[in-house]
C-alpha positions as CSV (number, residue, x, y, z in Angstrom):
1,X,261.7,69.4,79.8
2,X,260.2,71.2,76.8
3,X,256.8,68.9,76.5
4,X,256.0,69.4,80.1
5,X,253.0,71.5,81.3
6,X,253.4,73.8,84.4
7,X,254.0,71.3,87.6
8,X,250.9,71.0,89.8
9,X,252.0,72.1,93.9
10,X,251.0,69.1,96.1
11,X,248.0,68.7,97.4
12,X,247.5,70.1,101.1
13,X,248.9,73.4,99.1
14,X,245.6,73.7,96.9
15,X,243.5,73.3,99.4
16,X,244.9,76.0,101.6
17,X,243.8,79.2,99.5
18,X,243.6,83.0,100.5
19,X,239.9,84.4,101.9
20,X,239.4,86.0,99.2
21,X,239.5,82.9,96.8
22,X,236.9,81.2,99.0
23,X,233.6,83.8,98.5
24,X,231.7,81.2,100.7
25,X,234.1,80.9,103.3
26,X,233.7,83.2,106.5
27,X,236.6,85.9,107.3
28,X,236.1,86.0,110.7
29,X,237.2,84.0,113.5
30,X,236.0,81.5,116.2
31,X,238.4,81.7,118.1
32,X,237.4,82.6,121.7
33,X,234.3,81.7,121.3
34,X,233.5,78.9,123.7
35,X,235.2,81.1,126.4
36,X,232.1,83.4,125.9
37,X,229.9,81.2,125.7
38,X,230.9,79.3,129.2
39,X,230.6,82.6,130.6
40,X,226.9,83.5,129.5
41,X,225.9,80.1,130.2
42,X,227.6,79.7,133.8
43,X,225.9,83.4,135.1
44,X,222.1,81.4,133.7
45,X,223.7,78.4,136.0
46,X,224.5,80.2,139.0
47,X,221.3,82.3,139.3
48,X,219.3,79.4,139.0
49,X,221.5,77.2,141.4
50,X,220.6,80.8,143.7
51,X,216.9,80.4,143.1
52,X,216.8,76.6,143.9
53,X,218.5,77.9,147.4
54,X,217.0,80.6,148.2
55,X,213.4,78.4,147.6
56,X,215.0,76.0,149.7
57,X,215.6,78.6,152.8
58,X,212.4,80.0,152.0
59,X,210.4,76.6,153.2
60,X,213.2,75.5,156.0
61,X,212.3,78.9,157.3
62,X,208.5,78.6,156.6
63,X,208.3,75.6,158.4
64,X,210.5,76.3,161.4
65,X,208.4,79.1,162.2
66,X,204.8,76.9,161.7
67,X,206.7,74.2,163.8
68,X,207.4,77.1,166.9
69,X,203.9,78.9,166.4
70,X,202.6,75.4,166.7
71,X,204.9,74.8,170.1
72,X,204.1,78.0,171.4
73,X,200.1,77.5,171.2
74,X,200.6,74.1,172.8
75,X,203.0,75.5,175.8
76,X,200.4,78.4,176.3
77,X,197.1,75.9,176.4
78,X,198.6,74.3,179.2
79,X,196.2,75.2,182.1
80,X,198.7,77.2,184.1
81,X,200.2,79.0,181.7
82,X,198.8,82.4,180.2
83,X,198.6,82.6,176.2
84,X,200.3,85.7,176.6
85,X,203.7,83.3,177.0
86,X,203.0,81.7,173.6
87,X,204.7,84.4,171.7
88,X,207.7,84.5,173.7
89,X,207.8,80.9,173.3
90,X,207.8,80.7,169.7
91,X,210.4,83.1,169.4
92,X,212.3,81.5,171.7
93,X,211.7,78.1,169.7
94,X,212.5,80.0,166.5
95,X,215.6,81.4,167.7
96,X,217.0,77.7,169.3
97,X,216.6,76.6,165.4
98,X,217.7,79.0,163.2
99,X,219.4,82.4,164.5
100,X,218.3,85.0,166.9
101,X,218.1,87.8,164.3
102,X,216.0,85.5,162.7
103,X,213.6,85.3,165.4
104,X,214.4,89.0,166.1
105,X,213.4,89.9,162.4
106,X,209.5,87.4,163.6
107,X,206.4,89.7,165.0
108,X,204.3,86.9,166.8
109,X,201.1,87.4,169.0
110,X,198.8,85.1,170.8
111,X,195.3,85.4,171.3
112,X,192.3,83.4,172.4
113,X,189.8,82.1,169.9
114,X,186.2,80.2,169.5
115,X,186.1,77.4,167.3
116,X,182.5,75.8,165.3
117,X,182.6,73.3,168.0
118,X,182.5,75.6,170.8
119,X,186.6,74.7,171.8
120,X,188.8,77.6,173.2
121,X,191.8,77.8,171.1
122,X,195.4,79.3,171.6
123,X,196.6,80.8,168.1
124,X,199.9,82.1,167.7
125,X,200.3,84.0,164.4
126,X,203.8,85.3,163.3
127,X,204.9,87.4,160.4
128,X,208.1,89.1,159.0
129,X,210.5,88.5,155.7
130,X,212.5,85.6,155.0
131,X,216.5,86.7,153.8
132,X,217.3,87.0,151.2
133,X,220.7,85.0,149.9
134,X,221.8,88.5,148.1
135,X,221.9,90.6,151.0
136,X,221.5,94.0,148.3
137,X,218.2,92.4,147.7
138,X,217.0,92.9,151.2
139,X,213.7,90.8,152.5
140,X,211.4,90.6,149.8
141,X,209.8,87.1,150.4
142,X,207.1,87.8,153.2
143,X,206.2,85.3,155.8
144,X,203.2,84.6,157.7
145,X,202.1,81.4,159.7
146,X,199.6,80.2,162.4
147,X,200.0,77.5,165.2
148,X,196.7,76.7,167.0
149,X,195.8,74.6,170.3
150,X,193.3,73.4,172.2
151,X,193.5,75.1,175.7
152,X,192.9,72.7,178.4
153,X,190.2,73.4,181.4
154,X,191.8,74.7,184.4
């Protein structure tokens, strides 16, 4: 065993060196990482999948409300009934669809009007907020639709 030269380790043992014999080699860790990262990314998913909602219960809402204005002006141009009734209508018509604090949280009123053409028209106008799906956020998306009728000759 004199001639032989110092015996190489195998392998899988070079390659597997201390940090500091590896100056391009990063120190720190991964590890943990993608946990992290699933929970930055899945807060960006939620809000969005929030905003996609709450713009769907902002036009449900919308058009529930033009759909009862629109009832109420037609009720009230009957010729026997007054157009005061066409608010309470559309509340009423609001409420039956979506929820009376809802319709509680609507300000409607009716009111007679002159078109180009010389036709007397019921218009019921309504206001208020829509809910928000984050109740700390309060109403902050503001409603306001009209529902108009020809009134009919007594």
């Amino acid at each position: 065993m004199k001639g032989e030269g110092p015996r190489c380790p195998p392998p899988l043992a070079c390659s597997r060196r201390a940090p500091a014999a590896r100056p391009f080699h990063r120190v720190t860790s991964e590890r943990g990482s993608a946990v992290v990262d699933f929970a930055l990314v899945s807060v960006l998913v939620v809000v969005l999948l929030l905003a996609v909602l709450q713009v769907a219960v902002y036009v449900h809402l919308r058009n529930v409300v033009t759909a009862g204005a629109q009832e109420g002006a037609r009720y009230a141009a009957n010729a026997d009934v007054p157009t005061s009734a066409a608010a309470g209508r559309t509340l009423a018509v609001v409420a039956r669809a979506t929820s009376v604090q809802t319709a509680e949280g609507l300000v409607c009123t009716a009111g007679e009007e002159v078109d180009g053409t010389g036709l007397t028209l019921v218009t019921v106008r309504c206001a208020g907020a829509v809910p928000t799906l984050l109740a700390g956020l309060g109403d902050l998306l503001p409603l306001a639709v009209t529902g108009r009728a020809v009134e009919e000759a007594p």
